[in-house]
OpenMM code with the backbone's topology and positions (N, CA, C; nanometers):
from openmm import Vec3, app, unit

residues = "UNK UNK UNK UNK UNK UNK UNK UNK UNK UNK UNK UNK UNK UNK UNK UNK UNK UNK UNK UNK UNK UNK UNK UNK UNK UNK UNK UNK UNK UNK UNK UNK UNK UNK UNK UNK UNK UNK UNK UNK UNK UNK UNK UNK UNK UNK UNK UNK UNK UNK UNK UNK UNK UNK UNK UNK UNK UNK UNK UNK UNK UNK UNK UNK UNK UNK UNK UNK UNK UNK UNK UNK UNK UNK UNK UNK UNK UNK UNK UNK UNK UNK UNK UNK UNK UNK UNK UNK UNK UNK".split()
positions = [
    Vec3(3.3475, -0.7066, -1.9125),
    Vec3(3.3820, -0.6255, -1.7981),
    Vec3(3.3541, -0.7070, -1.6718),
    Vec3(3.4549, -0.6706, -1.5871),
    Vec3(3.4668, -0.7800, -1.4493),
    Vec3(3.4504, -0.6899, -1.3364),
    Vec3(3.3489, -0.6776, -1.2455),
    Vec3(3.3318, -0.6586, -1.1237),
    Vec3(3.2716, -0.7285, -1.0178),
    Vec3(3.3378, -0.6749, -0.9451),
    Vec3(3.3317, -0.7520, -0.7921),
    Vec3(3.2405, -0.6646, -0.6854),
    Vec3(3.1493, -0.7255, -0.5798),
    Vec3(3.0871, -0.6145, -0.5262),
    Vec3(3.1077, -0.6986, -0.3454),
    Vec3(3.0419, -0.6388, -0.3147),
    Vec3(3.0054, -0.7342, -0.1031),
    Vec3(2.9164, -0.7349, -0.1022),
    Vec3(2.8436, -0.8425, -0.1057),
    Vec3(2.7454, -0.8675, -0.0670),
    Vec3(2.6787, -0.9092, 0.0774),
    Vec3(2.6502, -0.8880, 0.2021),
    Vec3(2.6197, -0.9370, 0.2812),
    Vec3(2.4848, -0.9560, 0.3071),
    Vec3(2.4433, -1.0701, 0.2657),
    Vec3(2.2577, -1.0999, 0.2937),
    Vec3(2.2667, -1.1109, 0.4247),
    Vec3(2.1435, -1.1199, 0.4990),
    Vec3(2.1085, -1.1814, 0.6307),
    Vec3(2.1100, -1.2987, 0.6546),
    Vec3(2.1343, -1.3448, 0.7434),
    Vec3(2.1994, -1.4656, 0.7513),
    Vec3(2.0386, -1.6306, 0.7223),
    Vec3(1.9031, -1.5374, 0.7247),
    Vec3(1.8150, -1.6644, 0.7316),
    Vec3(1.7748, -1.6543, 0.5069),
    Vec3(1.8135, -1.5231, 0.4913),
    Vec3(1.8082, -1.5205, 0.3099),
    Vec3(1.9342, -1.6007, 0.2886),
    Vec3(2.0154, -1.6000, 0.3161),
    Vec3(2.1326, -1.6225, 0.2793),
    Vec3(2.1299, -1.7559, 0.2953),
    Vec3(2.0905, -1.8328, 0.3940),
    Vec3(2.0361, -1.9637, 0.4388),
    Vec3(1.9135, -2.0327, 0.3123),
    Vec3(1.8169, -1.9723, 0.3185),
    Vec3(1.7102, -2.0030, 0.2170),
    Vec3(1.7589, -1.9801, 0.0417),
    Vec3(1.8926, -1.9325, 0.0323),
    Vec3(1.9229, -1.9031, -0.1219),
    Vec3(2.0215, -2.0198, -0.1292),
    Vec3(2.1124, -2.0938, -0.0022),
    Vec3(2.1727, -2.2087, 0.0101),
    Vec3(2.0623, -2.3284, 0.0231),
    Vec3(1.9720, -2.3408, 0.0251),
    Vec3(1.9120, -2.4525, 0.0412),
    Vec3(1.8248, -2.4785, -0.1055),
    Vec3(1.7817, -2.3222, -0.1855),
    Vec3(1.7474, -2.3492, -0.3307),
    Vec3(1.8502, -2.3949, -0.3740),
    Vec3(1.9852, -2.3245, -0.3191),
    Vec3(2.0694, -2.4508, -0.4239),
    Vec3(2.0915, -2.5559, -0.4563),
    Vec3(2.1111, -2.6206, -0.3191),
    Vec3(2.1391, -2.7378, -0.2709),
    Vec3(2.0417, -2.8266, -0.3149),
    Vec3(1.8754, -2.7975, -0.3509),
    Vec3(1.7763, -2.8578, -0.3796),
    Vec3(1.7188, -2.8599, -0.5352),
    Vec3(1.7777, -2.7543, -0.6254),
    Vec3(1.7824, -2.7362, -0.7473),
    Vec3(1.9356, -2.7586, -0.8099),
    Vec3(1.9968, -2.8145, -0.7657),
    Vec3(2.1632, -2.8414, -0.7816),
    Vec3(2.1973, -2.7539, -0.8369),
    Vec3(2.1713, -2.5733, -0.8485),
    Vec3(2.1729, -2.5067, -0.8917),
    Vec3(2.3477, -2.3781, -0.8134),
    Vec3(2.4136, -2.3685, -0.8452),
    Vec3(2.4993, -2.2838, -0.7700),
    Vec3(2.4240, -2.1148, -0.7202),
    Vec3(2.4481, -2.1023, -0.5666),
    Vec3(2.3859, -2.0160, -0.5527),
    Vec3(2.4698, -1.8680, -0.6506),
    Vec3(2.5612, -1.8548, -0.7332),
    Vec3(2.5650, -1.7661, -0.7793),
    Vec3(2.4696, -1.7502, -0.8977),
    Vec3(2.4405, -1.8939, -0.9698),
    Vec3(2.3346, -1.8863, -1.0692),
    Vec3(2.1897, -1.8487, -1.0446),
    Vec3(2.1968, -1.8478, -0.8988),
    Vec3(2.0600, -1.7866, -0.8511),
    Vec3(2.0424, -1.6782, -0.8237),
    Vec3(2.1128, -1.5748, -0.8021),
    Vec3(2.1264, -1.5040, -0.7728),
    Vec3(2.1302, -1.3881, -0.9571),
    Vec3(2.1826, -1.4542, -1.0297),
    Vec3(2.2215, -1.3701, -1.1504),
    Vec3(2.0750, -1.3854, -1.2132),
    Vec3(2.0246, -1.5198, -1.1866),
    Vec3(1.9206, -1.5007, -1.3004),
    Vec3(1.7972, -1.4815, -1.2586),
    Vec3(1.8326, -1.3894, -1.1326),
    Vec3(1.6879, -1.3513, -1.0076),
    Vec3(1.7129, -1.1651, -1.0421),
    Vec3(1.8458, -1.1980, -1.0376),
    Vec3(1.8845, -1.0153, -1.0536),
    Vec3(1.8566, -0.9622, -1.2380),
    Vec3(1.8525, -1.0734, -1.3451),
    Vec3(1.8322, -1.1066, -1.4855),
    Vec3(1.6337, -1.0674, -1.4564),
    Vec3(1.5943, -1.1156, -1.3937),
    Vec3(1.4688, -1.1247, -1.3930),
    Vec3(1.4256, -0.9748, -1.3443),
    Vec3(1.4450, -0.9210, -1.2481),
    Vec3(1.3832, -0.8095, -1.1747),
    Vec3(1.4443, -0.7125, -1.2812),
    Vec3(1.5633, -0.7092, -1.4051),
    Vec3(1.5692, -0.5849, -1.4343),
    Vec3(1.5248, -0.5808, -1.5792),
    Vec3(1.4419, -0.7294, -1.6266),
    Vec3(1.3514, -0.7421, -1.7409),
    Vec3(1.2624, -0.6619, -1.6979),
    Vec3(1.1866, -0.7236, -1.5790),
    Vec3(1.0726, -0.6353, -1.5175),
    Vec3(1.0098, -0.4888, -1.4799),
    Vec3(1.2363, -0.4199, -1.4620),
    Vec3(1.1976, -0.2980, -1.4152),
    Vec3(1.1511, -0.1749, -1.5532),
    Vec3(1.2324, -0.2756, -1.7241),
    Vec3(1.2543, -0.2363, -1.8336),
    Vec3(1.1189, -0.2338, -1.8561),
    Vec3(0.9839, -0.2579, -1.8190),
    Vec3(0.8981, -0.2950, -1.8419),
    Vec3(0.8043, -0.1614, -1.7788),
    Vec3(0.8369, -0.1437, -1.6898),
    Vec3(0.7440, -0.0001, -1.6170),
    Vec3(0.7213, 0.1240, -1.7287),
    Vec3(0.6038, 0.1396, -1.7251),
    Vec3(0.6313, 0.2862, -1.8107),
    Vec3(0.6528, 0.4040, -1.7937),
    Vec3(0.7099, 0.4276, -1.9088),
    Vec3(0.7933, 0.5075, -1.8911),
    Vec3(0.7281, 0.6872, -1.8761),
    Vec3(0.7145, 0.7639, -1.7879),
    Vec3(0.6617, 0.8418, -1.7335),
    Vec3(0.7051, 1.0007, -1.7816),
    Vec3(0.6054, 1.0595, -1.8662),
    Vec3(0.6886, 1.2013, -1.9425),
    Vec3(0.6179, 1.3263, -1.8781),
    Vec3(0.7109, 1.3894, -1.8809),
    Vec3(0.6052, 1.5333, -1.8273),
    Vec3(0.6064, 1.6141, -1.9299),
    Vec3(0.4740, 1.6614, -1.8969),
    Vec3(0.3939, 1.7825, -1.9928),
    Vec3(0.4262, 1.8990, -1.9056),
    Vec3(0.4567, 1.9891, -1.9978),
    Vec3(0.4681, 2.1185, -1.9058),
    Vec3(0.3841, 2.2443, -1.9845),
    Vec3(0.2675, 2.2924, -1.8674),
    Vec3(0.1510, 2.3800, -2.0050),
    Vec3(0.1866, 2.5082, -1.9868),
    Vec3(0.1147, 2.6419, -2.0539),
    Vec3(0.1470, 2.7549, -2.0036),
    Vec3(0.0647, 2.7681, -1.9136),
    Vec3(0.0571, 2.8951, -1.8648),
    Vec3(-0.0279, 2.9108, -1.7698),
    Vec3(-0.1802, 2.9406, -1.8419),
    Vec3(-0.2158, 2.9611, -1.9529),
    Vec3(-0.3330, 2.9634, -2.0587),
    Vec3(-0.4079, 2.8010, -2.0875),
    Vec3(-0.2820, 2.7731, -2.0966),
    Vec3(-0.3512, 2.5910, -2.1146),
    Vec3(-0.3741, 2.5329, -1.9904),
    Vec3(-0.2979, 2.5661, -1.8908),
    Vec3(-0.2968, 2.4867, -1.7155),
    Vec3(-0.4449, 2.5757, -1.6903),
    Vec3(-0.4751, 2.6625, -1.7248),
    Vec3(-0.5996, 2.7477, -1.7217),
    Vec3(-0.7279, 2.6710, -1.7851),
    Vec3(-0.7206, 2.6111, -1.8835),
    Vec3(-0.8105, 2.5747, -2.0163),
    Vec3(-0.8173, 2.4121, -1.9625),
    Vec3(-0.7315, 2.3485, -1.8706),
    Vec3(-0.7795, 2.1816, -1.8420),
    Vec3(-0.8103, 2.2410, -1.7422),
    Vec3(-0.7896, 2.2940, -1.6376),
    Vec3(-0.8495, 2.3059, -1.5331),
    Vec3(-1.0149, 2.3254, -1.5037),
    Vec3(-0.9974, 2.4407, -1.6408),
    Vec3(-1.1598, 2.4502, -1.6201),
    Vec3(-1.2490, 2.3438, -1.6692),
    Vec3(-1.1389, 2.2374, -1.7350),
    Vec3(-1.2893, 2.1992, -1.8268),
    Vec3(-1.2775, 2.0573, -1.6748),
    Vec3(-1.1734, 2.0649, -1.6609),
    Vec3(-1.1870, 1.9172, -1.5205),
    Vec3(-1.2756, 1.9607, -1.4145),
    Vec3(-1.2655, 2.0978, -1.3917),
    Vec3(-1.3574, 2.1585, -1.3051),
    Vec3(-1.5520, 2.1708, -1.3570),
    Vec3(-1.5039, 2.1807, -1.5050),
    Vec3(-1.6393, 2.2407, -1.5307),
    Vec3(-1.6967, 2.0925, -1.6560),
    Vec3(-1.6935, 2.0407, -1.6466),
    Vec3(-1.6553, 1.9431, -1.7723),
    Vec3(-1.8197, 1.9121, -1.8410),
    Vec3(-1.8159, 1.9178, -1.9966),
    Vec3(-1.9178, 1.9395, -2.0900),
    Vec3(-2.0436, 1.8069, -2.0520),
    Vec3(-2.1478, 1.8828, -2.1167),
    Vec3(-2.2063, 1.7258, -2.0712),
    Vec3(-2.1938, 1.6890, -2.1736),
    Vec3(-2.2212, 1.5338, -2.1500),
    Vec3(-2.1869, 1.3782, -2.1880),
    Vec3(-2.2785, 1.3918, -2.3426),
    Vec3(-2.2775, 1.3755, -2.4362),
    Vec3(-2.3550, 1.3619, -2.5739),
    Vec3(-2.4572, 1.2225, -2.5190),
    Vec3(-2.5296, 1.2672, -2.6021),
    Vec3(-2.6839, 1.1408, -2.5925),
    Vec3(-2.5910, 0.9594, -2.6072),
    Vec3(-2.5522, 0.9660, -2.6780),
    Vec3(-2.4863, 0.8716, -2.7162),
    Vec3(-2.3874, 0.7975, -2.6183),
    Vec3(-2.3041, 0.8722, -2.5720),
    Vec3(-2.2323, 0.8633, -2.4532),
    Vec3(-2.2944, 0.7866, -2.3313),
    Vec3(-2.4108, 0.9028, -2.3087),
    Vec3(-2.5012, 0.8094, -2.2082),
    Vec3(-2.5620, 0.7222, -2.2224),
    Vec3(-2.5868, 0.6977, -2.3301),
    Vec3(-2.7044, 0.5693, -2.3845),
    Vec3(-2.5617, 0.4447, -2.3560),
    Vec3(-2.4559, 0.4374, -2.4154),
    Vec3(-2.3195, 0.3636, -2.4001),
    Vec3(-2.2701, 0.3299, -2.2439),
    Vec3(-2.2793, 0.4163, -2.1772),
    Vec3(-2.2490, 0.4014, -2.0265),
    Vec3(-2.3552, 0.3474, -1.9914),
    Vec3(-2.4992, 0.3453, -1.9718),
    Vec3(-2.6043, 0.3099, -1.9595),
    Vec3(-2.5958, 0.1431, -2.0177),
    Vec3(-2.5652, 0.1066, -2.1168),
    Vec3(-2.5810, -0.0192, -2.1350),
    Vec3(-2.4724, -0.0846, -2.0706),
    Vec3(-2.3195, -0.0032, -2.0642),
    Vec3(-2.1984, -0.1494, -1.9980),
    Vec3(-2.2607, -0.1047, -1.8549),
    Vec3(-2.3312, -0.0164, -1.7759),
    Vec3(-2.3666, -0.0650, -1.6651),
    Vec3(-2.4412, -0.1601, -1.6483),
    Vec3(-2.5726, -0.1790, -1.6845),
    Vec3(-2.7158, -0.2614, -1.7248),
    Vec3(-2.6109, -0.4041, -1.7267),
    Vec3(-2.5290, -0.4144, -1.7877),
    Vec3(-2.4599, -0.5697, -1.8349),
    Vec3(-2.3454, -0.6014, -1.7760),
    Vec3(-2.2577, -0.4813, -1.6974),
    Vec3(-2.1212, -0.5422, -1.5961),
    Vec3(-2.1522, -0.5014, -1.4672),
    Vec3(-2.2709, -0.4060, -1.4315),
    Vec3(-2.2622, -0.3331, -1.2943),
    Vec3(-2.1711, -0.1941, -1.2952),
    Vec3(-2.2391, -0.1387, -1.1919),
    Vec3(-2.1709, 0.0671, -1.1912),
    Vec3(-2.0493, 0.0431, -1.1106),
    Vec3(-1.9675, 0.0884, -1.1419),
    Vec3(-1.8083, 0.1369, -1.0833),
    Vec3(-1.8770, 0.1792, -0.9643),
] * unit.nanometer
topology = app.Topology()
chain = topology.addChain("A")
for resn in residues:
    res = topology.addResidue(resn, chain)
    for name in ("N", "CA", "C"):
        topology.addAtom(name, app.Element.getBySymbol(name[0]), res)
């Protein structure tokens, strides 16, 4: 599939994407494809973001416990207690 688009950069990008060329003997369209190749590896890469949707019984039941939240088991603290002692407290 063949498309065509307009591109108009600014004239000092447009300047600096002619001079990678010119200095990587690279054609500025090859720079351009495998810059636009790169950013949409990158964007494939973000994660990917789902929503939970609760009833109003469960939006009830995290709330309280974020609000009210259990204490920590012996163990727990003894564990937080040592990676502080050996990396430093958040």
């Amino acid at each position: 599939m063949e498309s065509t688009f307009s591109w108009k950069p600014e004239p000092a990008l447009l300047q600096k994407l002619i001079n990678l060329a010119e200095s990587t003997g690279q054609a500025p369209e090859e720079i351009v494809t495998e810059a636009v190749k790169l950013y949409l590896d990158k964007q494939s890469e973000k994660p990917v973001i789902e929503k939970i949707v609760l009833s109003e019984r469960d939006w009830d039941i995290m709330v309280s416990a974020l609000e009210n939240p259990p204490e920590a088991p012996e163990a727990l603290k003894v564990a937080i207690k040592e990676h502080q002692d050996k990396y430093g407290k958040w």
